[in-house]
C-alpha positions in Angstrom: 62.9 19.1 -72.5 60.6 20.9 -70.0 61.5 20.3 -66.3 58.8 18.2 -65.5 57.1 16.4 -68.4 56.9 16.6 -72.3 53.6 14.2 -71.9 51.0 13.8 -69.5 50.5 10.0 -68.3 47.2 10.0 -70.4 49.2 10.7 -73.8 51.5 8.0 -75.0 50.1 6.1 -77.9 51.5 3.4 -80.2 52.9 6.3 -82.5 55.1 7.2 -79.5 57.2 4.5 -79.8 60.5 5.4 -79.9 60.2 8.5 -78.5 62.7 9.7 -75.5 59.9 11.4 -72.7 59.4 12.6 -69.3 56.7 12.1 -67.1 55.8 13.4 -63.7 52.8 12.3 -61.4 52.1 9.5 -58.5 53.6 6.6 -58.3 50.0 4.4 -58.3 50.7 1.0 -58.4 53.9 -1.4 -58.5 54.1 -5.0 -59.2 57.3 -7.2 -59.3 57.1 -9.8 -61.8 60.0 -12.1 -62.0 62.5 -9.3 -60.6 61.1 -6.9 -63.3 59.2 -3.9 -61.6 56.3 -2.5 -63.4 55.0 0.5 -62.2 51.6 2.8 -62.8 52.6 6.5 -63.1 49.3 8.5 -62.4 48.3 12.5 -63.1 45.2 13.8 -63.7 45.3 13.1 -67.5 45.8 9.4 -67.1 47.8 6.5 -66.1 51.1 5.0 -67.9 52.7 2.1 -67.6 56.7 2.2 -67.0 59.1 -1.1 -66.5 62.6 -0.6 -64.7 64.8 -3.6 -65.5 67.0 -5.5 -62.2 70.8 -4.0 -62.0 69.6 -0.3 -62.9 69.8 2.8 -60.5 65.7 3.4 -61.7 64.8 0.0 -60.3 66.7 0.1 -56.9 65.3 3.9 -56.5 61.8 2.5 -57.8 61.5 -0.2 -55.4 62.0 1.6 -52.1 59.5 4.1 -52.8 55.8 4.5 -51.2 52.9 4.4 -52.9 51.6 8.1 -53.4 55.5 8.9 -53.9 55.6 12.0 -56.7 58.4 11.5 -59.1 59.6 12.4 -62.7 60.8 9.6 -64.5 62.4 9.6 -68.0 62.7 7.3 -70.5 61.7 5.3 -74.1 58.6 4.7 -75.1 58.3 1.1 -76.4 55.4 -1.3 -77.3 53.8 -3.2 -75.7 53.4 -6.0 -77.8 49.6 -7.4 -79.1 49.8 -10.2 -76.5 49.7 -7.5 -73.7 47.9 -4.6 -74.4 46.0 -3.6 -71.8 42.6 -2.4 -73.3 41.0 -0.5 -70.3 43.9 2.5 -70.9 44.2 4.3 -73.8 48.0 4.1 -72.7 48.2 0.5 -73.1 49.5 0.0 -76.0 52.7 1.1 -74.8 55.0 1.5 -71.9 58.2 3.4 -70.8 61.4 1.9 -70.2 62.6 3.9 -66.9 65.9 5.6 -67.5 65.9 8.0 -64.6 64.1 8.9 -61.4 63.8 12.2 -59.2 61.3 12.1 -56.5 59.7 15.4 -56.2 57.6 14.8 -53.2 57.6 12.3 -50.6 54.5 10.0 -49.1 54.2 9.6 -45.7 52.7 6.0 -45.1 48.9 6.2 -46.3 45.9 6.1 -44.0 43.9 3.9 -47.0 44.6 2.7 -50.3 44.4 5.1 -53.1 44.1 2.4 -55.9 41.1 0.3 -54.6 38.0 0.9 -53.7 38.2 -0.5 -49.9 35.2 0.7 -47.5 37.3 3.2 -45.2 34.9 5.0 -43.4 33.5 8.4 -44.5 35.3 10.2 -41.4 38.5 8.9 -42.5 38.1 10.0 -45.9 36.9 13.1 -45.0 40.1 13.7 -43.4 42.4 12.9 -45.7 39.9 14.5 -48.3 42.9 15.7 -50.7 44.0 11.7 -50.7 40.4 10.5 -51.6 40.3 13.0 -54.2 43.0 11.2 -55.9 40.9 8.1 -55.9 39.4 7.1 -59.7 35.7 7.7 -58.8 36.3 10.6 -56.8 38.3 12.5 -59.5 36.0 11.2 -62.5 32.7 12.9 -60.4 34.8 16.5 -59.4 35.1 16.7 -63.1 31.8 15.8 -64.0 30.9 18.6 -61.8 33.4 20.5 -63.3 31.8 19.8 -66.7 28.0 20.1 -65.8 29.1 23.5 -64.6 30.9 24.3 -67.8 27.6 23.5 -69.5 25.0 25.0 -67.5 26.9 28.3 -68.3 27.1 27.6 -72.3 23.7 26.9 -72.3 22.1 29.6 -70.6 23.9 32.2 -72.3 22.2 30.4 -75.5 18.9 30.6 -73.8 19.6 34.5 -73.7 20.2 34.7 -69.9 22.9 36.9 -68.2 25.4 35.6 -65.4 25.1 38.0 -62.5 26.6 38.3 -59.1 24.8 38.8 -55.7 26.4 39.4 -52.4 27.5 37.1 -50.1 27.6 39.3 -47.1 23.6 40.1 -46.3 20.7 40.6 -44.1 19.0 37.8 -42.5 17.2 36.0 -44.8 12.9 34.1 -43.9 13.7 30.9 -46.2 12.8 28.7 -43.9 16.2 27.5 -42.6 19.2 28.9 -40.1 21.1 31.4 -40.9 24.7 31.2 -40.7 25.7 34.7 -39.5 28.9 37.0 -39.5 29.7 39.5 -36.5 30.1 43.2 -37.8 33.3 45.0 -36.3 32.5 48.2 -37.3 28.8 47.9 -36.3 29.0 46.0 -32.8 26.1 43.8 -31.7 25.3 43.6 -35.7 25.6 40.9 -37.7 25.3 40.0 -41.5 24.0 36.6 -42.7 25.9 34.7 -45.4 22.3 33.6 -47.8 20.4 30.8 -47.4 19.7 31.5 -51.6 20.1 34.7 -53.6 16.3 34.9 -53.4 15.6 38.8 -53.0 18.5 40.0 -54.8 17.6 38.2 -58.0 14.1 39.9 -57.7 15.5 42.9 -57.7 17.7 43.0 -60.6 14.7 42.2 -62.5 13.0 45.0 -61.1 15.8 47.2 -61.8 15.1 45.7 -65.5 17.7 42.9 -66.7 15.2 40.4 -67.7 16.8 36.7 -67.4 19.2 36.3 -64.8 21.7 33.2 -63.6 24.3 32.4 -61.8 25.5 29.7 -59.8 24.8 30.4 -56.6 26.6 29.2 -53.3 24.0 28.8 -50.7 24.2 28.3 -47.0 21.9 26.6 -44.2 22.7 25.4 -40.9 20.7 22.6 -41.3 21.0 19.2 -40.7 22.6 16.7 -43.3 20.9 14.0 -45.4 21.8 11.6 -48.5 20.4 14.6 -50.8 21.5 17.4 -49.0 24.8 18.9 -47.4 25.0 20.6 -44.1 26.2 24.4 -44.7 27.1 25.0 -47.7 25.5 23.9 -51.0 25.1 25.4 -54.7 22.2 26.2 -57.0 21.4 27.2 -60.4 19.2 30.2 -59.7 17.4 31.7 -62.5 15.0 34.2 -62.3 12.2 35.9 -65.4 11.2 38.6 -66.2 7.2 39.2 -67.6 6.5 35.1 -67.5 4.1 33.0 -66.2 4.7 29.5 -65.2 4.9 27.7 -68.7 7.2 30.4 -69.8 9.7 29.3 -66.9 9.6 25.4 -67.6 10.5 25.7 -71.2 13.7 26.8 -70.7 14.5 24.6 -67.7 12.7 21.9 -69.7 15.0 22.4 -72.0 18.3 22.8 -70.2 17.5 19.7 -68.2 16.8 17.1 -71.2 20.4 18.3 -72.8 22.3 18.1 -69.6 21.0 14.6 -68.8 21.1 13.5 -71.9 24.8 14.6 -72.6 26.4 13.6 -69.7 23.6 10.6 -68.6 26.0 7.8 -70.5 23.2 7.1 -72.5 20.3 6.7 -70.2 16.8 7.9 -71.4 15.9 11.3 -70.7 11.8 11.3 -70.7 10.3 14.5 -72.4 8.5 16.5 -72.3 7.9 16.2 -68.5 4.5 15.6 -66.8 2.7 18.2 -64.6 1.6 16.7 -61.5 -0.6 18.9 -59.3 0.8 18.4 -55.3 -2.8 16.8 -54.2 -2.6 14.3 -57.0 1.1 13.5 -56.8 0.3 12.6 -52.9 -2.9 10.8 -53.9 -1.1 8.7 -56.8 2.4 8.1 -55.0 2.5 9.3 -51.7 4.7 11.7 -52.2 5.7 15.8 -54.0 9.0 14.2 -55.2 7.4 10.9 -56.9 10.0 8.7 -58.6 8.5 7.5 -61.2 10.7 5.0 -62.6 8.4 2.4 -60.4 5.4 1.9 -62.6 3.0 1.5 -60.1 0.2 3.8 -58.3 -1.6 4.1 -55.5 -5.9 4.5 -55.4 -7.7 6.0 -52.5 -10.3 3.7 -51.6 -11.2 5.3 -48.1 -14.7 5.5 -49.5 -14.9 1.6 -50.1 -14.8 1.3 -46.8 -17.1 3.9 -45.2 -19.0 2.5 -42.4 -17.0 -1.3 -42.3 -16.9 -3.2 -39.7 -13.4 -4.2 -40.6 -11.5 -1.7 -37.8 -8.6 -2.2 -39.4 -9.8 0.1 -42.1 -12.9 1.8 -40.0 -12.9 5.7 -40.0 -9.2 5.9 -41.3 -7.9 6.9 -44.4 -7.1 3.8 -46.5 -5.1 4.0 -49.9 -4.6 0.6 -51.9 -1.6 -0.3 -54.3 -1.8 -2.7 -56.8 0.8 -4.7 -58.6 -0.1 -7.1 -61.7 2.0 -9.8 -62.4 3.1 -11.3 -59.0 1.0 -14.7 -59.4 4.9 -16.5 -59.2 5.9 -14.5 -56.3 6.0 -17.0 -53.1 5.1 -15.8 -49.6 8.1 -14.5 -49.1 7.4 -11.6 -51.2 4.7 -10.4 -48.9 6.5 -10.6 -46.2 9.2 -8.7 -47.1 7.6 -6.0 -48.1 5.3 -6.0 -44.9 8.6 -6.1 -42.5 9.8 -3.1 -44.8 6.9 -1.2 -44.2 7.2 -2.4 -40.4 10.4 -0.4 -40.7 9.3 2.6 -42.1 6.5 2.9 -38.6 4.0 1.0 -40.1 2.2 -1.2 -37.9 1.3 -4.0 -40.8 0.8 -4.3 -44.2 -2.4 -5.5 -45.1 -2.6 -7.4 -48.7 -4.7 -9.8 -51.3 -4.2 -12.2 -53.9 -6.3 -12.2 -57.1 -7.1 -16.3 -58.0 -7.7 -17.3 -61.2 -11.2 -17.3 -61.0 -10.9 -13.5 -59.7 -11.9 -14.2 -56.1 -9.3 -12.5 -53.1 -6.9 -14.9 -51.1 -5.1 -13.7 -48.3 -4.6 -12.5 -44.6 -7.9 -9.8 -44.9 -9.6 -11.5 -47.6 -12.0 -13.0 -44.9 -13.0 -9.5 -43.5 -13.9 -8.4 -47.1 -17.6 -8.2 -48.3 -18.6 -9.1 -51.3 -19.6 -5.8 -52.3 -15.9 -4.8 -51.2 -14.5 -7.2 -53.8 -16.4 -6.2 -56.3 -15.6 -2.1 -56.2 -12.2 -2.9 -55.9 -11.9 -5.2 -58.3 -13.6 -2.6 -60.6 -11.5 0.4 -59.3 -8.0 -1.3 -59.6 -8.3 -3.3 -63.0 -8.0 -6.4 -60.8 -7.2 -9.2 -62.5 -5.6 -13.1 -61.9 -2.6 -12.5 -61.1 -2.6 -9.5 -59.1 -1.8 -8.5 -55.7 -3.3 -5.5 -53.7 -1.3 -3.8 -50.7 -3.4 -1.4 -48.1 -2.2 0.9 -45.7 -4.7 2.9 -43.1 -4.1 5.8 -40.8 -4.0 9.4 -41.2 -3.3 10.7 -44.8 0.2 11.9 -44.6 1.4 8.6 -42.5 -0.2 6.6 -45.1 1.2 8.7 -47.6 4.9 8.4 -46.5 4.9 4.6 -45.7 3.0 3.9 -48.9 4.8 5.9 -51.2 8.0 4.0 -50.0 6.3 0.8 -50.5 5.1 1.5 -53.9 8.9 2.1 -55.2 9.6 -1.0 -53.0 7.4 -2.9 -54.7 8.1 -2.1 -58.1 11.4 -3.2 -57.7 10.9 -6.4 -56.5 7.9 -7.2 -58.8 9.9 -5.8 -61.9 7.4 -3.2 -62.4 10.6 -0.3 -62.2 12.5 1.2 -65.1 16.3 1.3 -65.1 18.8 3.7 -66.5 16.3 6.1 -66.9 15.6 10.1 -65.9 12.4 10.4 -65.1 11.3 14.0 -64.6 8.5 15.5 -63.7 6.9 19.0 -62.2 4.6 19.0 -59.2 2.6 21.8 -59.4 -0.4 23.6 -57.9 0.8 23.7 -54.2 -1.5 24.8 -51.4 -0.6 28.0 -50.3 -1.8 27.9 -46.8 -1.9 24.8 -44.2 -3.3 24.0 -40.7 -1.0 24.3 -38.0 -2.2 20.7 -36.2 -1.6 21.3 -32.9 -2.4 25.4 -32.7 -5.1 25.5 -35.9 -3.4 28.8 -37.2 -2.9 28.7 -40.3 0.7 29.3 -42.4 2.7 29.1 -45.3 2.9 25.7 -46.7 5.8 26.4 -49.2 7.3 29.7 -50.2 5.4 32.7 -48.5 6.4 35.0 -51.6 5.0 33.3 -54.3 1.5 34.7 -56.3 -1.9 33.2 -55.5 -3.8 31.7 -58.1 -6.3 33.8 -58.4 -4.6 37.0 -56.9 -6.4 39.5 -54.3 -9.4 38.4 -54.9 -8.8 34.8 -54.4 -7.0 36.0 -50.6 -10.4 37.4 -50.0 -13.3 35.2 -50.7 -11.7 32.0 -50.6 -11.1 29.4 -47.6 -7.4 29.6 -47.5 -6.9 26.1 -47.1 -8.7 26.1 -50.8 -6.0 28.6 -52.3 -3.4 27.1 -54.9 0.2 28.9 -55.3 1.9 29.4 -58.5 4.3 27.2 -56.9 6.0 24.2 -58.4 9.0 21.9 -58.1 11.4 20.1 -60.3 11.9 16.3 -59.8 14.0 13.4 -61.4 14.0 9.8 -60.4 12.5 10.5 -57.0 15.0 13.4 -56.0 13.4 17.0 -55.6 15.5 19.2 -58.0 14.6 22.6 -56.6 11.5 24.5 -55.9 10.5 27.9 -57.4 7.3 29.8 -58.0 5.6 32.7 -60.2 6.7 35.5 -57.3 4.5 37.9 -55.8 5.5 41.5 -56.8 2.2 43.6 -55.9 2.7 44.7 -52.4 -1.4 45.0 -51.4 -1.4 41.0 -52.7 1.5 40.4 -50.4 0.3 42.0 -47.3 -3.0 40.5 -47.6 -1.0 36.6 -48.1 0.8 37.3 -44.8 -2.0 39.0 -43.2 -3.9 35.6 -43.9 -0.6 34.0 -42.0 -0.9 35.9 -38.9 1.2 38.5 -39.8 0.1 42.3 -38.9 1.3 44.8 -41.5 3.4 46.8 -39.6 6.0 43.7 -39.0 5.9 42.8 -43.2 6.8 46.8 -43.5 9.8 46.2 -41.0 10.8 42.7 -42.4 10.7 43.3 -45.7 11.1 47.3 -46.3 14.0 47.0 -49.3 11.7 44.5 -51.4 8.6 46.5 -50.6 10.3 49.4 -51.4 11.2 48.3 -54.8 7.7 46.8 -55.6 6.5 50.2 -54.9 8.7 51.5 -58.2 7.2 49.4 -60.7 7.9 45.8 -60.6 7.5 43.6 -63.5 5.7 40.0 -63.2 8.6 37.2 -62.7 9.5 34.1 -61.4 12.0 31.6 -61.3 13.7 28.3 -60.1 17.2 27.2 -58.9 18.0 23.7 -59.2 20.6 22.1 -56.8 23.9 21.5 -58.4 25.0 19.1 -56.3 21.6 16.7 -56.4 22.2 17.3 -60.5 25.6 15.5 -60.3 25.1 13.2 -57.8 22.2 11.8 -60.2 24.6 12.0 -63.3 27.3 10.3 -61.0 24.7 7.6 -59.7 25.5 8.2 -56.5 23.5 8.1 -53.2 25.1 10.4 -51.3 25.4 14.1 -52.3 29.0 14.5 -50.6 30.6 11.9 -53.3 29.8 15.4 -55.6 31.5 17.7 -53.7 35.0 18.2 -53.4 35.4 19.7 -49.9 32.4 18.9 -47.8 31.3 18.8 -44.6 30.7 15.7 -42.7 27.2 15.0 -41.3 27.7 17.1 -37.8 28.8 19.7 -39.9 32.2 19.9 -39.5 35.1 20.0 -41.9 37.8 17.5 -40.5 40.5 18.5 -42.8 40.9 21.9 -41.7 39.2 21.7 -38.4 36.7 24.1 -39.0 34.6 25.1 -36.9 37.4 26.7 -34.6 37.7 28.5 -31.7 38.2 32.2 -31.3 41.4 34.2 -29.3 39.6 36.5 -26.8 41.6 39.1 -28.8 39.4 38.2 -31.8 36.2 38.0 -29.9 37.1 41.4 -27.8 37.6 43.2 -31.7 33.7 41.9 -32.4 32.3 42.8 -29.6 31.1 39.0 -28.7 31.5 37.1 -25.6 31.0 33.1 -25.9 28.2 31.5 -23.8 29.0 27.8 -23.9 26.0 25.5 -23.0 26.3 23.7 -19.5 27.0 20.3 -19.1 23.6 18.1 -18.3 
């Protein structure tokens, strides 16, 4: 018999019975009923049940043991019985009467329970990250990762893509975020920069001519955490196309998508094929570039309704309406939840109207309405009995973000939001240029390396305010996927773009020589995508936060408080890179 184990502790079954075995793993759980010991032996596979009887070297070793305790146990399978079967193994059928115990590795007393579920605080868990691991949910989402991964790669080989590798060790990168960097020994006062995304690199190789590119990228920022994203280090499914336009992108990722979610969504509807939003009516209709549109609700502009009011509430600002049918049963309550929740988001109110059954507005502004007021918006919303209407006013985008919360807010608590359910979509048509607010230059709104709509000529005769991007973004269930864009591979088009951005030609040429370079050899048309692995599996997981995906992350300052990383540096070390350390004084 092998050393360790002739079964893992997911194996046994009823045809087992009988059978002399050895199992090794963690010694999960152990119960004493009536001076009988049962206890939960737990590996990766599984968990079995085994039973030491009173009077028996197995028991008295069994029951001074720790929790977490690694042993190898031998013994008999036998059944159960149909009386107790547990169904919620597929080990329960049968147990294993204990014949002998070695303990292979020790537990120190534990800093939480391994078995339960038991609110211990992130930092703590974080910690002892290789104990939470062992946890049920933690393990089943690693290897949904695990698997997602495992798919993604079967996949895109079937779509005809090839898995390449890119450098870790770069240049600095302009995606928008800090660079973490890495000191040069042999170059002192240099420094490389581990990549924000593999974002020039995948252009190249398909300027040097290998079509359809993936790999799954590690990616890092020094940015700050969030529920959707991960401070420092994070991976992607970049892809990138050769001779495409934008259509010719989403099919595949279309595609890709709808299997993934659908084979490992537990059965959730996967809608397809997924809408195209363009940005200015996504923020129009929901407030937002990543809509989630499981809530089944819009919002309307209706500034013009109330050109030239007298109601100052609504006077001069930009006013966007959202209603709901089918709240005539909600009590007041209702209203004011939903106005203290958009109190919370910075909102100063939220104003709101009933529709009575003989279509006439009740409620806090209903006064302050005119009659030809009620009638527009009764014929631009669909009003009916039964309906409410919820207004915010202010300037577009703060309207935007606390309205686009409410309307998912709303939805929920007026049933008007679908459950168990992916909904995708693409925004597309982003602005290519924006207004600094404060200065009045004018930037990049998204990805400074994407192609115009309209090319040259549209850089040249058009307000750039006016100019669209071949830009676009992949969302599920109100969680922004990734971005990517039809790139910009003719050098002239790109200096003009970042001419437009306030940037001479001279510092493009210095920036950005390799990639120039390159599109000065004959560079195909491409594009591409990378969708964030993590945010894929923490939607598949149904989890809110994107470190229950990941099995080694780092907390929200952006340390890892397992190892202890980030450390400090002998002088020996920092004398061999050239670096002193500046430390920032004490305020």
């Amino acid at each position: 018999m092998h050393r360790y184990r002739s079964h893992t502790c997911g194996e046994l079954r009823a045809s087992d019975v009988g059978t002399d075995v050895r199992l090794s793993g963690w010694l999960h759980n152990r119960r004493d009923l009536g001076g009988i010991l049962f206890i939960d032996l737990r590996d990766h596979y599984g968990i079995t049940q085994f039973v030491a009887r009173p009077g028996t070297e197995a028991y008295e070793a069994l029951d001074k043991l720790s929790k977490e305790t690694v042993v190898r146990v031998d013994g008999q399978v036998v059944s159960r019985g149909t009386e107790n079967i547990n169904p919620e193994l597929p080990t329960g059928e049968v147990e294993v009467e204990v014949g002998e115990v070695e303990v292979l590795g020790a537990a120190a007393p534990l800093p939480f329970t391994i078995n339960t579920e038991d609110g211990v605080n992130e930092e703590r868990r974080l910690e002892y990250r290789f104990l939470d691991l062992r946890r049920e949910r933690m393990h089943r989402n690693i290897l949904l990762r695990t698997s997602v991964i495992s798919a993604i790669r079967h996949k895109m080989t079937a779509l005809g893509f090839n898995e390449m590798a890119t450098p870790i060790l770069s240049a600095t990168s302009p995606e928008g975020a800090r660079d973490f960097v890495v000191p040069s020994r042999l170059h002192p006062g240099k420094f490389y920069a581990l990549p924000q995304a593999p974002q020039q690199f995948k252009q190249l190789l398909m300027i040097s001519g290998f079509d359809r590119y993936f790999q799954i990228a590690p990616c890092f920022r020094d940015e700050d955490a969030r529920a959707d994203r991960s401070p420092g280090e994070f991976y992607q499914l970049d892809i990138e196309m050769s001779f495409v336009e934008q259509e010719d992108v989403f099919q595949p990722v279309e595609k890709l998508m709808t299997e993934l979610f659908e084979e490992f969504g537990n059965g959730r509807h996967v809608t397809s094929p997924f809408p195209r939003i363009p940005f200015r009516e996504a923020m129009l209709k929901y407030g937002s570039d990543k809509p989630d549109l499981r809530a089944l609700l819009e919002l309307v502009d209706i500034t013009d309704v109330f050109e030239g009011s007298e109601f100052k509430a609504f006077a001069g600002k930009h006013v966007r309406a959202l209603p709901v049918p089918a709240v005539q049963d909600q009590p007041r309550k209702f209203f004011d939840q939903l106005g203290d929740y958009a109190v919370s988001l910075g909102a100063k109110g939220l104003a709101w109207v009933r529709v009575a059954e003989d279509g006439s507005l009740t409620g806090p502004i209903a006064k302050f309405l005119t009659e030809d007021n009620v009638a527009e918006l009764t014929k631009r919303l669909s009003l009916a009995p039964g309906h409410a209407v919820f207004f915010g006013a202010g300037e577009f985008d703060e309207v935007s973000k606390i309205m686009g919360a409410v309307r998912v807010e709303a939805a929920k608590r007026a049933g008007h939001f679908e459950e168990n359910v992916f909904r995708f979509c693409w925004i597309v048509d982003f602005p290519m240029y924006e207004k600094d607010e404060e200065t009045g230059a004018i930037d990049f709104s998204h990805n400074p390396f994407s192609m115009p709509q309209g090319g040259l000529e549209a850089l040249e005769t058009q307000d750039p305010l006016d100019i669209l991007g071949w830009q676009y973004d992949i969302v599920c269930n109100g969680v922004e996927l990734s971005s990517g864009a039809i790139r910009n591979h003719e050098p002239e088009i790109m200096l003009k773009a970042f001419e437009i951005a306030g940037y001479d030609r001279e510092t493009v040429e210095d920036k950005f020589a390799g990639m120039l370079r390159a599109f000065r050899f004959g560079a195909p048309p491409h594009g591409g995508i990378a969708p964030g692995v993590d945010r894929i599996v923490m939607l598949l997981a149904d989890e809110p936060n994107i470190r229950e995906t990941i099995a080694f992350p780092l907390n929200g300052n952006a340390q890892d408080l397992m190892m202890g990383a980030p450390t400090e540096l002998e002088e020996s070390r920092l004398k061999e890179l050239h670096l002193t350390v500046r430390k920032p004084q004490p305020k």
